[in-house]
N, C-alpha and C positions, 0 to 999 in steps of 0.2 A: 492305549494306542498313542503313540507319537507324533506329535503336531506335525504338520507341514507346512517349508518356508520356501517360498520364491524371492531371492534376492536380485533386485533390479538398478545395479549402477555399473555406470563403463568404467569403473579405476577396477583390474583386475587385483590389486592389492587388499582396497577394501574388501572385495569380494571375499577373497582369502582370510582376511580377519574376520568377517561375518560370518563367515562358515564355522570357522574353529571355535568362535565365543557361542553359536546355536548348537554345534554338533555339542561341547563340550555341558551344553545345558539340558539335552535331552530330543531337543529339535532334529529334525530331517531334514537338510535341505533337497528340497523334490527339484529345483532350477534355479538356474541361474540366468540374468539377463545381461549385456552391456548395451543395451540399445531399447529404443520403446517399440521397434517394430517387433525384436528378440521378446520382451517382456510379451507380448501379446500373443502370441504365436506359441509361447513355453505355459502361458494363460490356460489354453484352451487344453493342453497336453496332458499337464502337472497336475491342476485343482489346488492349489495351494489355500491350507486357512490363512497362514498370513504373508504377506507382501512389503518386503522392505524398499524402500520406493526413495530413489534418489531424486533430484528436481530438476539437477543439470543434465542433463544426457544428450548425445552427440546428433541425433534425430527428431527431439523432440523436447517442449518443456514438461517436466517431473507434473505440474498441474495436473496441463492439461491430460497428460495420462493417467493422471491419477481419476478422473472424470471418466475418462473411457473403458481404464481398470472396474470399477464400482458398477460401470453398468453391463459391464458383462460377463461380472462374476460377485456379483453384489452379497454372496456368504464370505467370500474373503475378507478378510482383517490386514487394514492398508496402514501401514506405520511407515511416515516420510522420514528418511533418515537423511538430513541436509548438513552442507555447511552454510547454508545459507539461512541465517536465525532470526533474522528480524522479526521482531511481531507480525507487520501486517503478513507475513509470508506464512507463518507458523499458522496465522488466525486462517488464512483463507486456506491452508491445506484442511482445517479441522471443521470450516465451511463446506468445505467439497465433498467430506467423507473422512478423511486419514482418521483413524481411533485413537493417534497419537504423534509426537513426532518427537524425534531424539536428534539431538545435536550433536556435529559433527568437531573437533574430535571428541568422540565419547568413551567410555571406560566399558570394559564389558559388565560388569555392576550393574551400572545404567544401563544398557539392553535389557540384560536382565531385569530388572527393574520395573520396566516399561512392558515388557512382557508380561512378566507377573499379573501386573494391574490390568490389562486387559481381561474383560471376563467371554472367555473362548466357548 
């Protein structure tokens, strides 16, 4: 059976890359988000195992949903995919919950990658 992926950033471009590097690896994208009230809402729809989880989003910060992602769907697998890299950011998504987080620009390799090592 094929995983399922909820992708959660407003760059419709990203989106598009994410889709093609997950469909191309086996993945089903079940939803997509450009907003956190969207990711919540496609949440409760979709069931997604895992959650690519931007930080910036136009409603809300990437965190704090990441907090509200976990707890209302706490079997999901939440992977922050930022451009925003600093340590302390990276440490406190993986504080909150994220299983991982992949740097923004990333190689589809690395998804992959970071995928892989997740144990689903």
């Amino acid at each position: 059976m094929s995983r399922t992926v909820m992708i959660v950033d407003d760059s419709l471009f990203m989106r598009k890359i994410l889709r093609g590097i997950l469909t191309e690896m086996g993945y089903t994208v079940a939803a997509e988000a450009a907003s956190g009230i969207e990711a919540m809402r496609n949440l409760h729809t979709s069931h997604p195992d895992i959650i690519l989880l931007d930080i910036i989003l136009p409603d809300s910060n990437g965190l704090d949903l990441l907090e509200s992602i976990i707890s209302a769907c706490p079997d999901s697998t939440v992977v922050v995919c930022s451009s925003i890299g600093q340590q302390p950011v990276i440490q406190k998504s993986l504080d909150l919950g994220a299983k991982a987080f992949i740097q923004k620009p990333f190689t589809p390799e690395k998804v992959g990658e970071v995928l892989e090592s997740l144990v689903l």
